[in-house]
C-alpha positions as CSV (number, residue, x, y, z in Angstrom):
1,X,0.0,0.0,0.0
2,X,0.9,3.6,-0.7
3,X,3.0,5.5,2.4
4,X,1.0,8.8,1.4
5,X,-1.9,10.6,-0.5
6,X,-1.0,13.5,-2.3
7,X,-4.4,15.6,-3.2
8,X,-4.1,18.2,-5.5
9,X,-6.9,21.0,-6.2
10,X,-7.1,22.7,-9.5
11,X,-10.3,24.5,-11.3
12,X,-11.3,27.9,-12.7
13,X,-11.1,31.3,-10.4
14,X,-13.9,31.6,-7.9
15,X,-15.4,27.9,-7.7
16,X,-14.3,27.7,-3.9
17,X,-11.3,25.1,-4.3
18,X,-9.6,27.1,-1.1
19,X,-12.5,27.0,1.0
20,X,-12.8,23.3,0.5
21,X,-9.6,22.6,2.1
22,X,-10.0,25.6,5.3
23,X,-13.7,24.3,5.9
24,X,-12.0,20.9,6.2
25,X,-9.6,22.3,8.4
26,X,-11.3,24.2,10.6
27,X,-14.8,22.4,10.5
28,X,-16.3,25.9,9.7
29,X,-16.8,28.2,6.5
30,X,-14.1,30.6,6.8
31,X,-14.8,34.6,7.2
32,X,-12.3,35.4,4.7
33,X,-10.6,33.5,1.7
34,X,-7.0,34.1,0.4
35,X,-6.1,33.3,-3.0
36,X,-4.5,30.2,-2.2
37,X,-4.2,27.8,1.0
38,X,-0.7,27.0,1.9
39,X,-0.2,22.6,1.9
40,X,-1.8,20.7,4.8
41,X,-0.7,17.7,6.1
42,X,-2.9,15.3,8.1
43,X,-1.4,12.9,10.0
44,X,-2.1,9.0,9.4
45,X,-4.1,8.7,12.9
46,X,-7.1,10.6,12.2
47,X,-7.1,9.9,8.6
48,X,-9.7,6.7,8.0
49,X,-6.7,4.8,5.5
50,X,-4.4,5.2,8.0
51,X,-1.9,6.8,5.7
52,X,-0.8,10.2,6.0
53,X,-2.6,12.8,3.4
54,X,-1.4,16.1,1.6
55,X,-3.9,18.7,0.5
56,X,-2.2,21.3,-2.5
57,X,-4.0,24.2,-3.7
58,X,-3.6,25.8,-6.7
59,X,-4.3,29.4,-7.8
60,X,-4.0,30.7,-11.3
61,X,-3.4,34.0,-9.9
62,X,-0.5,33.2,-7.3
63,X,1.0,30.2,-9.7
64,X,2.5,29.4,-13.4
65,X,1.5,27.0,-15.7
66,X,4.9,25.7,-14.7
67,X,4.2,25.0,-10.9
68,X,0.8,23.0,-11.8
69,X,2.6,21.0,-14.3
70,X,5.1,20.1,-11.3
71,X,2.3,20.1,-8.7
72,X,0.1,17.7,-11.0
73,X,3.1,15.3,-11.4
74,X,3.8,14.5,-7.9
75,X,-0.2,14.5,-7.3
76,X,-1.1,11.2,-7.0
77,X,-4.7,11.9,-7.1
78,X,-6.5,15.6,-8.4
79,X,-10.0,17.3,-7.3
80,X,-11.7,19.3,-10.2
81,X,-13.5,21.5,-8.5
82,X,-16.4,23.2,-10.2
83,X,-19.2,25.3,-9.0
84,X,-22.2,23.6,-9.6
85,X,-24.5,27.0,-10.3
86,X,-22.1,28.0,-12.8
87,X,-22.2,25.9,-16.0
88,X,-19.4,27.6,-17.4
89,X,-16.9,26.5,-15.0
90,X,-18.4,22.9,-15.6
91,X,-17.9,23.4,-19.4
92,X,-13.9,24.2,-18.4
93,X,-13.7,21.1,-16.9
94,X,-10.1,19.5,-18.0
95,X,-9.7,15.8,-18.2
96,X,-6.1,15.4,-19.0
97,X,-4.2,13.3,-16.7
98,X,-2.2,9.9,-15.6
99,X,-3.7,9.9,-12.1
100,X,-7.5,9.3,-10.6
101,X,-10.0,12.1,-10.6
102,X,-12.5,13.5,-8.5
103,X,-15.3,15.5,-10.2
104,X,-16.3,18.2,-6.9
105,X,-19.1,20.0,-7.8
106,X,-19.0,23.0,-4.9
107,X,-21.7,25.2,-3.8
108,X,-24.4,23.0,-3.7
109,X,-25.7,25.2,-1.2
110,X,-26.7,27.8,-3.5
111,X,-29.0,25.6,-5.5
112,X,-31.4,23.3,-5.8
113,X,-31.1,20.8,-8.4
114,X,-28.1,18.3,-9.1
115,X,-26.0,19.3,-11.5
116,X,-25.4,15.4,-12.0
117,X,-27.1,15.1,-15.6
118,X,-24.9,17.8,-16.6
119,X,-21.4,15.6,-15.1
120,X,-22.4,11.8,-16.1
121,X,-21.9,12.7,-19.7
122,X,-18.3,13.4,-18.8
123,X,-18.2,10.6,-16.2
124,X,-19.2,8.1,-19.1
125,X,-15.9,9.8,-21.9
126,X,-13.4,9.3,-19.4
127,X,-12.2,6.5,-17.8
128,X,-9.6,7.9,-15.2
129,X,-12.9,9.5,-13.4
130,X,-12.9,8.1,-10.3
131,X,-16.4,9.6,-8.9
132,X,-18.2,12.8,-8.7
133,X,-19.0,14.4,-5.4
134,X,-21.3,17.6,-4.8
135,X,-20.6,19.6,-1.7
136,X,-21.1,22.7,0.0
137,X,-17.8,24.0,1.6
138,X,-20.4,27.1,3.2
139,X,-22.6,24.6,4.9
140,X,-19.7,21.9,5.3
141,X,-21.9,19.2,3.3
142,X,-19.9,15.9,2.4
143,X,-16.3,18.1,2.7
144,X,-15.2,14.9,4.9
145,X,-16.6,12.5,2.4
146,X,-15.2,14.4,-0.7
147,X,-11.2,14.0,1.1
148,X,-12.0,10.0,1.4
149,X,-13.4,9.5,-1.9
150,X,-9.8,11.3,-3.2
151,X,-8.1,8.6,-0.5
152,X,-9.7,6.5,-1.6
153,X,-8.9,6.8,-5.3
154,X,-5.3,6.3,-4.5
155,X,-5.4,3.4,-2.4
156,X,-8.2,1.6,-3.9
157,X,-8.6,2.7,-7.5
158,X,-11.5,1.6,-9.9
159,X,-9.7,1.6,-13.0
160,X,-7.7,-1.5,-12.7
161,X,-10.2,-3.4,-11.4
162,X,-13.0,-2.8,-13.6
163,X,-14.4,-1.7,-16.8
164,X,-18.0,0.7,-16.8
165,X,-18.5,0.5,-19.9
166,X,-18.6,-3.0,-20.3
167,X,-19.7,-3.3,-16.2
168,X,-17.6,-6.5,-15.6
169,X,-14.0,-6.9,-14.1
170,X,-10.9,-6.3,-16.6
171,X,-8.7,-9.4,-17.5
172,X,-5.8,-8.4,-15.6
173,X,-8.1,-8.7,-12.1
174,X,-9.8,-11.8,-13.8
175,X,-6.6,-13.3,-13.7
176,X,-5.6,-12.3,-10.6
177,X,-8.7,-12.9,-8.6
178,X,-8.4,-16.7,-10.6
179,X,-5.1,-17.5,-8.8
180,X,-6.0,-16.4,-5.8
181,X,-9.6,-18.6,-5.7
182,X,-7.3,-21.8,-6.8
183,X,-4.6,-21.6,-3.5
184,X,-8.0,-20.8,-1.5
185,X,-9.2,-24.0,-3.4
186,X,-7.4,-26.5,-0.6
187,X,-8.6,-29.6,-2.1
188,X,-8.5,-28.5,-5.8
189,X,-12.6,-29.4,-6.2
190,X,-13.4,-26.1,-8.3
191,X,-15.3,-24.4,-5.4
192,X,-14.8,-23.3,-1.7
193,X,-16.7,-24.5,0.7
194,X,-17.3,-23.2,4.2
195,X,-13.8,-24.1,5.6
196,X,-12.0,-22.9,3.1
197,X,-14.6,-19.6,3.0
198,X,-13.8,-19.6,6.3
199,X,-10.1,-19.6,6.1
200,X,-9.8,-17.1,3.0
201,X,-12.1,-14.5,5.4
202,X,-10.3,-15.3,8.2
203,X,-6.4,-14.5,5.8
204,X,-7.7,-11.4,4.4
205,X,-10.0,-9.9,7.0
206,X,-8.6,-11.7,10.4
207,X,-12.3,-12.7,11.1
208,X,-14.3,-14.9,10.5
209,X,-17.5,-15.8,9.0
210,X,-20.4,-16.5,11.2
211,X,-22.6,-19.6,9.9
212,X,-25.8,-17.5,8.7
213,X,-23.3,-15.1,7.3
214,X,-21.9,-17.8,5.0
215,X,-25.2,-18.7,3.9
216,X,-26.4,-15.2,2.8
217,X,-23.4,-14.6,0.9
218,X,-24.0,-18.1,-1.3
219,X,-27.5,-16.9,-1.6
220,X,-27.0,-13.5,-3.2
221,X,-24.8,-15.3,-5.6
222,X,-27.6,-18.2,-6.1
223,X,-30.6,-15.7,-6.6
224,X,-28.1,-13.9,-9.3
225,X,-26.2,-16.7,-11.4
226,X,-27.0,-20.2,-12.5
227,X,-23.8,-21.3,-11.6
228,X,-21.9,-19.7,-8.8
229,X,-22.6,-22.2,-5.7
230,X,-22.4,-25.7,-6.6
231,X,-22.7,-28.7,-3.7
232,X,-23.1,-25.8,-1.7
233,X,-19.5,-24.6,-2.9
234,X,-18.9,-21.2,-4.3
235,X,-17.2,-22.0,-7.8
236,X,-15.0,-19.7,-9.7
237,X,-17.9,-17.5,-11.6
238,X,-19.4,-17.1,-8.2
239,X,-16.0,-15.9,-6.4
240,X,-15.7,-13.6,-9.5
241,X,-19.3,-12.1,-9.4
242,X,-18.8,-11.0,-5.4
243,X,-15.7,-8.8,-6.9
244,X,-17.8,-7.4,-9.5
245,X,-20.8,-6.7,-7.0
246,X,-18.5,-5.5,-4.5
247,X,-16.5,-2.7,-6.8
248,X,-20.3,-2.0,-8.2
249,X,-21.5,-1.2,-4.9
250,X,-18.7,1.0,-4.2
251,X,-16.6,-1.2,-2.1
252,X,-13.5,-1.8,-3.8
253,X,-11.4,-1.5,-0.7
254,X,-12.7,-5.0,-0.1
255,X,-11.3,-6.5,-3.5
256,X,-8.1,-4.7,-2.8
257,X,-7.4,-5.7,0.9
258,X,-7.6,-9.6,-1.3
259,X,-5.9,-8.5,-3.7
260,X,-3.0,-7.1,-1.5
261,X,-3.1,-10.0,0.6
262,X,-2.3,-12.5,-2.1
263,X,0.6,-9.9,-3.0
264,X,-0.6,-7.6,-6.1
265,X,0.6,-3.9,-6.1
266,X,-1.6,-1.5,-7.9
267,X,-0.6,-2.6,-11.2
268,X,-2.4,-6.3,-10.6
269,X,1.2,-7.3,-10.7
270,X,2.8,-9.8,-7.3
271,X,5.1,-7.5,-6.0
272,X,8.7,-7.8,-6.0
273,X,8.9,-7.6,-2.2
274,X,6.3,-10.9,-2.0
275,X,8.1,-12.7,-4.8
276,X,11.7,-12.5,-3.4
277,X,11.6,-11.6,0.0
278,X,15.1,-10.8,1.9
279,X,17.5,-13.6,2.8
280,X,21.5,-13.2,4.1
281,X,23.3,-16.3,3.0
282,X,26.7,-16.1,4.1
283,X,29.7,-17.6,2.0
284,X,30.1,-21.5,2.1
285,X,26.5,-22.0,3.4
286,X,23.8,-23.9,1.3
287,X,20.0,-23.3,1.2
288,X,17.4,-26.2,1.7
289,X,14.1,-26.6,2.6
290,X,12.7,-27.1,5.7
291,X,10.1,-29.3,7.4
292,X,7.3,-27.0,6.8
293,X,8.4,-26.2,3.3
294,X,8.0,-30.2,2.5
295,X,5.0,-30.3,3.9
296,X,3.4,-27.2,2.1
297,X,5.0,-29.3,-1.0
298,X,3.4,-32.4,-0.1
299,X,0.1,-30.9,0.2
300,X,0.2,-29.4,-3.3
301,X,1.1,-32.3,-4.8
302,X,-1.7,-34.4,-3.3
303,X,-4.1,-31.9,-3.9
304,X,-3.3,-32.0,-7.9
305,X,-2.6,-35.4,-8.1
306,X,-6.1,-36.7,-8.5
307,X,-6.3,-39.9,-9.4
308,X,-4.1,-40.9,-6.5
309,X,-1.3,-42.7,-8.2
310,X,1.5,-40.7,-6.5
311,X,2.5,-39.3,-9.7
312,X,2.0,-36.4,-11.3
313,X,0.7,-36.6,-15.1
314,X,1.5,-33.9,-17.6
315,X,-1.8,-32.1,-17.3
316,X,-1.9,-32.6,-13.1
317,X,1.0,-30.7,-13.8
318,X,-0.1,-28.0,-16.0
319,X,-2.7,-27.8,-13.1
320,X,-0.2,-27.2,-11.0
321,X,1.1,-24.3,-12.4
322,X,-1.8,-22.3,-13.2
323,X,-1.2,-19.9,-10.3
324,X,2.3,-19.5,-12.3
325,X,2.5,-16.7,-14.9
326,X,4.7,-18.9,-16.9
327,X,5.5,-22.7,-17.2
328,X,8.5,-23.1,-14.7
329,X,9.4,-27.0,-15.4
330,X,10.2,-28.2,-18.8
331,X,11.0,-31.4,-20.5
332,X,14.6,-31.4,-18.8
333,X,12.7,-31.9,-15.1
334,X,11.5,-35.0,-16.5
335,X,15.6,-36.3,-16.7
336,X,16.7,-34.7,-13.5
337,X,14.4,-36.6,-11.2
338,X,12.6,-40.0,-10.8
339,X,9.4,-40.5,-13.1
340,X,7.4,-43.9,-13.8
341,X,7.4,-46.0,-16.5
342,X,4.9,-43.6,-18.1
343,X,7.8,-40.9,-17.7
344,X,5.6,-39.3,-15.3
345,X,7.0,-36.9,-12.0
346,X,6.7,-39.4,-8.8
347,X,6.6,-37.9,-5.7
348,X,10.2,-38.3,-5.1
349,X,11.0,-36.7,-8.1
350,X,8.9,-33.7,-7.4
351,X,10.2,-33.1,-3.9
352,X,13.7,-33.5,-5.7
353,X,13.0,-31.1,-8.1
354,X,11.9,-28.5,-5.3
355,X,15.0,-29.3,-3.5
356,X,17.3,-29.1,-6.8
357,X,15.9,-25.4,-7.4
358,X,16.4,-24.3,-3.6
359,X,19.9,-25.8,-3.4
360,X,21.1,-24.2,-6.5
361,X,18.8,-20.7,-6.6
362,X,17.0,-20.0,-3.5
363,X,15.5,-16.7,-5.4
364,X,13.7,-18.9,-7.9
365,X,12.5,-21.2,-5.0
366,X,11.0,-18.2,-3.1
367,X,9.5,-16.8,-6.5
368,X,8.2,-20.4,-7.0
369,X,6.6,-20.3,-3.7
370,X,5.1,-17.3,-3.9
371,X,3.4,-18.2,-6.6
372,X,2.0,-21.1,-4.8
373,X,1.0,-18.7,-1.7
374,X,2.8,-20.3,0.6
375,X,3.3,-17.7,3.2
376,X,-0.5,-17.3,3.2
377,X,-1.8,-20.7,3.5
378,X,1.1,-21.4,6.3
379,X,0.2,-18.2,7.5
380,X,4.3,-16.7,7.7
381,X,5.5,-13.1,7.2
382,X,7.0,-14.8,3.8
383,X,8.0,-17.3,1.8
384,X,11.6,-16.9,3.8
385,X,10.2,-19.0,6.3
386,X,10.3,-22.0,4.2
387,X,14.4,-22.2,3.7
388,X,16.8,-23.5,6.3
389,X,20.7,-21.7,5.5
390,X,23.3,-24.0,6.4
391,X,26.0,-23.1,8.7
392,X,29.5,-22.5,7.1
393,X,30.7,-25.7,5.7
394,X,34.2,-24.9,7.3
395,X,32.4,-25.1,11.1
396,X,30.9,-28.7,9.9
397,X,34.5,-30.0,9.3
398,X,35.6,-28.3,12.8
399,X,32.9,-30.1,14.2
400,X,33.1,-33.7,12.5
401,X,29.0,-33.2,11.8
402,X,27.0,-31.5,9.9
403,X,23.0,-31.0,9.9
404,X,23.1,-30.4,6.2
405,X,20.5,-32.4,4.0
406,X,21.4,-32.1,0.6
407,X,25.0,-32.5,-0.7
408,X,26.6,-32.0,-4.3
409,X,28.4,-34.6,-6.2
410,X,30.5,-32.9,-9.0
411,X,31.0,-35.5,-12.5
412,X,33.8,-35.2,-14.3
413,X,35.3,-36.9,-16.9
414,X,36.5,-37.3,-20.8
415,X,33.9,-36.7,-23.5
416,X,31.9,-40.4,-24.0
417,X,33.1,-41.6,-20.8
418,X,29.7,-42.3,-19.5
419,X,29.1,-39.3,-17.4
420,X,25.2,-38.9,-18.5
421,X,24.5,-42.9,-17.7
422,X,26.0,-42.2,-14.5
423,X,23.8,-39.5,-14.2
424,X,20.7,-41.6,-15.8
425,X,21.7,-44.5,-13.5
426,X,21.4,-42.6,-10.2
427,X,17.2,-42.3,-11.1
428,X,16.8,-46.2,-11.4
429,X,17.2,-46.0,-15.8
430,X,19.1,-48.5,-16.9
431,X,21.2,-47.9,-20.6
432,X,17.6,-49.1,-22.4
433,X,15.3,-46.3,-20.6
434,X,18.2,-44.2,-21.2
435,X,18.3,-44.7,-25.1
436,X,14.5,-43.2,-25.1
437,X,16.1,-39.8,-23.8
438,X,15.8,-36.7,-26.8
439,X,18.8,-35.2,-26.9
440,X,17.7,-31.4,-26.5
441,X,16.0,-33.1,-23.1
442,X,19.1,-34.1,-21.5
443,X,20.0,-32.3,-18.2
444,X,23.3,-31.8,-16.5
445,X,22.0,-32.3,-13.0
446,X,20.4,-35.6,-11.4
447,X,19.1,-35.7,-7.6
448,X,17.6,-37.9,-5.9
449,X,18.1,-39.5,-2.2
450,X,20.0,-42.0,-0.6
451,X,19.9,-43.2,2.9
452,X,22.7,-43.3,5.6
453,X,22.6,-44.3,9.0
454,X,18.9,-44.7,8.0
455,X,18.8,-41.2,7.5
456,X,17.1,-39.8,4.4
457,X,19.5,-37.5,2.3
458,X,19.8,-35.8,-0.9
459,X,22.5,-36.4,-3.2
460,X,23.0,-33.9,-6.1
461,X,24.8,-34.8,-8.9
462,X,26.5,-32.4,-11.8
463,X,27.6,-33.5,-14.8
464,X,30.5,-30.7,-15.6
465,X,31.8,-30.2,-19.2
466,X,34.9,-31.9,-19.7
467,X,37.1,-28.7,-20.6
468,X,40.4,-28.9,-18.6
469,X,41.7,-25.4,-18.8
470,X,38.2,-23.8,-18.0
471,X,37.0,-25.3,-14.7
472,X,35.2,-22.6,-12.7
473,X,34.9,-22.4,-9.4
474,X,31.5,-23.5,-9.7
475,X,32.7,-26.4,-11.0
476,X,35.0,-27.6,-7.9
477,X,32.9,-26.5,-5.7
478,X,31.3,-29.3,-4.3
479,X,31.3,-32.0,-1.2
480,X,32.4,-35.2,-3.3
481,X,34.0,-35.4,-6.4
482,X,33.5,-38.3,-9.1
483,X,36.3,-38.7,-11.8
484,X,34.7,-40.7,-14.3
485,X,36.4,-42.8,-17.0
486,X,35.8,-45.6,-20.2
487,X,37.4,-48.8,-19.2
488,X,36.9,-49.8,-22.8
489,X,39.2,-46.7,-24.2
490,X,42.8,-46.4,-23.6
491,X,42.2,-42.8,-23.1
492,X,40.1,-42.0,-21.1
493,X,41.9,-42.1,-17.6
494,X,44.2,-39.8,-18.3
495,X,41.7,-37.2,-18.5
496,X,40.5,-38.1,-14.6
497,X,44.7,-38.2,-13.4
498,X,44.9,-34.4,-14.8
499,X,41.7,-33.0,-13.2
500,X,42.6,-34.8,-10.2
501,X,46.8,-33.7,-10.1
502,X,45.6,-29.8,-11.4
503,X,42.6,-29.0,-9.0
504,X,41.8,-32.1,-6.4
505,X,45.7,-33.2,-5.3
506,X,45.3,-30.6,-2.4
507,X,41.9,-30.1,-1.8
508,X,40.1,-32.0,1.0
509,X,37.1,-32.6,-1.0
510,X,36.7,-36.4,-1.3
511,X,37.7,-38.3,-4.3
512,X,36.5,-40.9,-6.0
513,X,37.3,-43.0,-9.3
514,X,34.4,-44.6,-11.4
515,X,35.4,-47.5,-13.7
516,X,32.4,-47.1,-16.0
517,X,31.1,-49.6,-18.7
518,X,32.6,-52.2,-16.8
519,X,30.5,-54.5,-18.6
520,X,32.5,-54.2,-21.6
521,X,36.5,-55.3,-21.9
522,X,38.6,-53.7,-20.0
523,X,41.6,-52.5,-21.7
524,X,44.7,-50.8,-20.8
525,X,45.3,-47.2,-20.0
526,X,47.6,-45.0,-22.3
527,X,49.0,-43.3,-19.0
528,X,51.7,-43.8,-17.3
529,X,50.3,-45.3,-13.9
530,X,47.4,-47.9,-14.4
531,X,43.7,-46.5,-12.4
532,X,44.8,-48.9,-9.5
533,X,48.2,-48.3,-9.6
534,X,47.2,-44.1,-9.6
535,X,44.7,-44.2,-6.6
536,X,47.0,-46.3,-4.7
537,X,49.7,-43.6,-5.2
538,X,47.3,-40.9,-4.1
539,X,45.8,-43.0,-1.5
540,X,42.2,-42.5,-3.0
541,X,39.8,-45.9,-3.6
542,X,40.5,-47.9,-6.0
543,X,38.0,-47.7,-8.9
544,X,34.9,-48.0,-8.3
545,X,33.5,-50.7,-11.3
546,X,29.7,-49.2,-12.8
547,X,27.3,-50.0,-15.4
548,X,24.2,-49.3,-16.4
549,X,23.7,-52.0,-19.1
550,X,21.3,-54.2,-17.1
551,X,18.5,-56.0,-17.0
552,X,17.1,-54.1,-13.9
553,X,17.6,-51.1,-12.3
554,X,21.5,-49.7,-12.0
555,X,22.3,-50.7,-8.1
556,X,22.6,-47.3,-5.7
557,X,25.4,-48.7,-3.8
558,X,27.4,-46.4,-5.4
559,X,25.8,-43.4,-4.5
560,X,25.3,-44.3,-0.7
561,X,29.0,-44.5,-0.7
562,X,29.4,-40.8,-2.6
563,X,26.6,-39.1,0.1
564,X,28.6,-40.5,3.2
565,X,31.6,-39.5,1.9
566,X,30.6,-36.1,1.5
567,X,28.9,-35.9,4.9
568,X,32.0,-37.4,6.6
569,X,34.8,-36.1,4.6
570,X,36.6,-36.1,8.1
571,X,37.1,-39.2,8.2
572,X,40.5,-41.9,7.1
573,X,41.0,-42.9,4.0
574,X,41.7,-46.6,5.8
575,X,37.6,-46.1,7.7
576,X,36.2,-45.4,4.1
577,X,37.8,-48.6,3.0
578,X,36.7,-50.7,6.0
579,X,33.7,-52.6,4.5
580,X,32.1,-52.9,8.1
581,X,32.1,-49.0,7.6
582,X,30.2,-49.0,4.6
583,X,27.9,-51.6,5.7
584,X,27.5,-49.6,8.6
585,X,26.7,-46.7,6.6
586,X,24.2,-48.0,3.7
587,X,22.5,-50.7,6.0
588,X,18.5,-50.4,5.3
589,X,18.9,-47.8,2.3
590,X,16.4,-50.1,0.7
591,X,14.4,-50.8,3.3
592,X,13.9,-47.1,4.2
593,X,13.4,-46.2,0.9
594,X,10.4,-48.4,0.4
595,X,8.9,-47.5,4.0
596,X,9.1,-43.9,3.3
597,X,7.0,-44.6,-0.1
598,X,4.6,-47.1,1.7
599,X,4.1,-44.6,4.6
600,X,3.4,-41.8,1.7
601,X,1.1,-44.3,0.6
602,X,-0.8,-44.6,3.9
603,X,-1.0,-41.0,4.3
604,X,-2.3,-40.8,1.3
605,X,-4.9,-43.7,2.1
606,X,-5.8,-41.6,5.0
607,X,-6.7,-37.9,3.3
């Protein structure tokens, strides 16, 4: 909302624009006029908005056409004043402006008919009138109303709202006034019903709705559309018809306190202060997701996944993102995270996806959730509230520990070494499923979660471009590092032994060598030290055999072993060999994994 009003009065010699604004004052027609009153300010307390107000006269006699220019253009809204026993000074009205206007027809005292027929015709030409308002500033009749109606104006303007000519709302509000109906929407059935009524009344008005209230709201839509309450629901149309009523009835401060609620500024546009509220992230510290954040996530996704098959369909999607101004996810989602056989988003791979974007920009995430209305349906001063910051990574080595949930796996290796499959492999696609990927589809990133110690983690993995000389930091910045190589071309290592020797020799970021296609022959390595022979030297594991040509799924063994790693990069070389250690460390990753889906399941069962 605006932090003032700026009122300015302008109109032809004599119609009384000065003693408007002393009768106002002083609550009594003043004895003597001078040519022009000097600014008032009213404070925000006794003003009915609550904002503070700034009343400007202007005299033709005392000013330029050079100060009304200036005064009009830091007027936010302008009084034409006009004395309505004077049709000359009616005839003078002038209608040019970027701001709302008041019609004032002054000295009503002085006659007895409206000069109303006379004003309407202008009213109906131009669209930036805001109302008309007679008044007598002699006998003080509707002065106090007039200064509200020009509040008014400012902080609840007709014009974007809604169109007289055509006496229905403008598509911009349309469109606004639809998103915010289908986050009120809770269970996604196409109407509200009493709890939901309940709870949007209660978010914008912080009351709410007595029973019998409820009731006569349904019926005034009932008696005036076919379809605006169905299974005692109000639908869409219905929602939409209130806002029309409500602006026609003069009451448009009620569709902009919604309005403003859900985050529009007076442009119908969400305001950059909901979209991406402030957050400090400190070097070396990641951004997650919290507990409430997955939960608001969860809920959206069982709201749009209708038919219950804990999967999200192309058009459950679309749904989705209906409150969105834009399509956020494309085809490239659909190879980041897990999907079904039908190539579908599971639930994993939605939450993954979620994660994916806070981990990597948290201003997206925010934007994301705004969208979604998450600080209004968890009731929170902002979207802020959903992200966790990490503390620096450098205290979590200090410590031996970290709380972090989401770690990043950087993938490096030699043009065809078998990066992507590794990527591929990491989502349960095997080299088949993997064949079926379009190349313009194929993403960089793959996430997804592994358990250790029984505790649920996400693993992020990165596929980075195999330039040598052009690593950014960006690219070694990470918690584990995989140095991927062909076992079925001679050279292929070398590539991993010169990343490894010019940016990893020193670093205490784990390490880790992946024999891939081990399927296939393994031949011998044009470099000098065999892959054995090299992480023996540098005491690193010794290569790590992967494929993804099989039958089944690609095992996740792997990638257990790459999360613990990162999360205990602490610890000896010799411990990460022990095999007691990683049994430790992976024991019930399966098992967890399918109790967490067969508790979602339940849940599910449950709602």
């Amino acid at each position: 909302m605006r932090k003032d009003v700026r009122i300015l009065l302008v109109g032809e010699p004599k119609v009384g624009k000065t003693s408007l604004i002393m009768s106002l004052v002083s609550e009594e027609f003043p004895d003597e006029v001078p040519l022009r009153a000097e600014e008032i300010t009213i404070p925000a307390d006794v003003t009915p908005e609550r904002v503070p107000t700034h009343i400007v006269d202007y005299s033709e006699a005392e000013q330029s056409d050079e100060q009304l220019y200036q005064e009009i253009s830091k007027a936010n809204v302008i009084c034409i004043v006009y004395s309505v026993n004077n049709k000359k000074s009616i005839e003078k009205v002038s209608l040019v402006s970027a701001v709302p206007l008041i019609l004032v027809g002054n000295k009503s005292d002085l006659v007895e008919h409206s000069s109303m027929e006379t004003i309407l015709p202008i009213m109906n030409q131009y669209q930036d009138i805001e109302t008309c308002v007679e008044c007598s500033a002699k006998n003080l009749k509707n002065i106090s109303e007039l200064f509200y109606y020009a509040q008014k104006a400012v902080l609840h303007p007709t014009g974007p709202l809604y169109c007289p000519e055509e006496k229905e709302l403008k598509p911009s509000c349309i469109k606004a006034l639809t998103r915010i109906f289908k986050i009120s929407d809770l269970d996604n059935d196409g109407t509200l019903n009493d709890s939901e009524l309940n709870f949007f009344q209660r978010t914008c008005f912080n009351t709410p709705l007595a029973p019998q209230a409820l009731e006569d709201v349904k019926n005034v839509v009932r008696r005036n559309m076919m379809d605006g309450v169905k299974d005692n629901g109000l639908t869409l149309k219905g929602f939409l018809f209130l806002h029309t009523l409500f602006i026609q009835r003069g009451r448009h401060e009620t569709t902009w306190t919604v309005l403003r609620r859900f985050g529009y500024d007076d442009d119908l546009e969400l305001t950059q202060e909901y979209l991406f509220p402030l957050i400090k992230i400190p070097p070396d510290c990641t951004t997650e997701l919290n507990h409430n954040a997955y939960l608001f996530l969860q809920s959206v996704f069982d709201k749009h996944d209708k038919d219950r098959d804990c999967a999200l369909s192309p058009e459950e999607v679309k749904d989705l993102f209906k409150v969105f101004p834009y399509m956020p996810w494309g085809p490239d989602v659909n190879n980041t995270v897990c999907t079904n056989e039908q190539g579908w988003l599971t639930y994993q791979g939605y939450l993954s996806q979620w994660t994916l974007t806070t981990y990597l920009d948290v201003q997206r995430s925010l934007e994301y959730l705004g969208y979604l209305g998450y600080s209004i349906i968890y009731e929170q001063e902002s979207q802020a509230a959903a992200i966790t910051v990490t503390r620096n990574k450098r205290i979590d080595l200090q410590k031996k520990q970290t709380q972090r949930s989401v770690f990043r796996c950087n993938v490096l290796g030699a043009r065809g070494s078998g990066k992507s499959g590794f990527l591929q492999a990491f989502l349960g696609r095997n080299l088949q499923r993997q064949r079926r990927i379009r190349e313009e589809h194929k993403s960089f990133y793959a996430i997804s979660t592994t358990y250790v110690y029984g505790q649920e983690k996400y693993l992020l993995l990165h596929e980075v471009m195999p330039d040598i000389d052009f690593l950014t930091e960006t690219d070694l910045a990470c918690d584990v590092v995989c140095l991927v190589y062909d076992v079925n071309n001679p050279r292929s290592f070398e590539y991993c032994a010169k990343v490894y020797k010019q940016y990893f020799i020193d670093s205490k970021t784990p390490c880790v060598v992946i024999a891939a296609k081990s399927d296939l022959h393994e031949v011998r390595q044009h470099y000098s030290l065999s892959p054995h022979d090299f992480c023996r030297k540098h005491k690193l594991h010794p290569p790590q055999p992967f494929t993804c040509s099989t039958n089944e799924a690609p095992s996740k063994d792997i990638y257990t072993r790459l999360t613990t790693m990162a999360m205990y990069p602490h610890m000896a070389q010799a411990d990460l060999k022990n095999s007691t250690f990683w049994l430790r460390a992976s024991v019930g990753a399966t098992v967890f994994a399918v109790l967490g889906f067969a508790m979602y399941r339940a849940l599910l069962k449950q709602r």
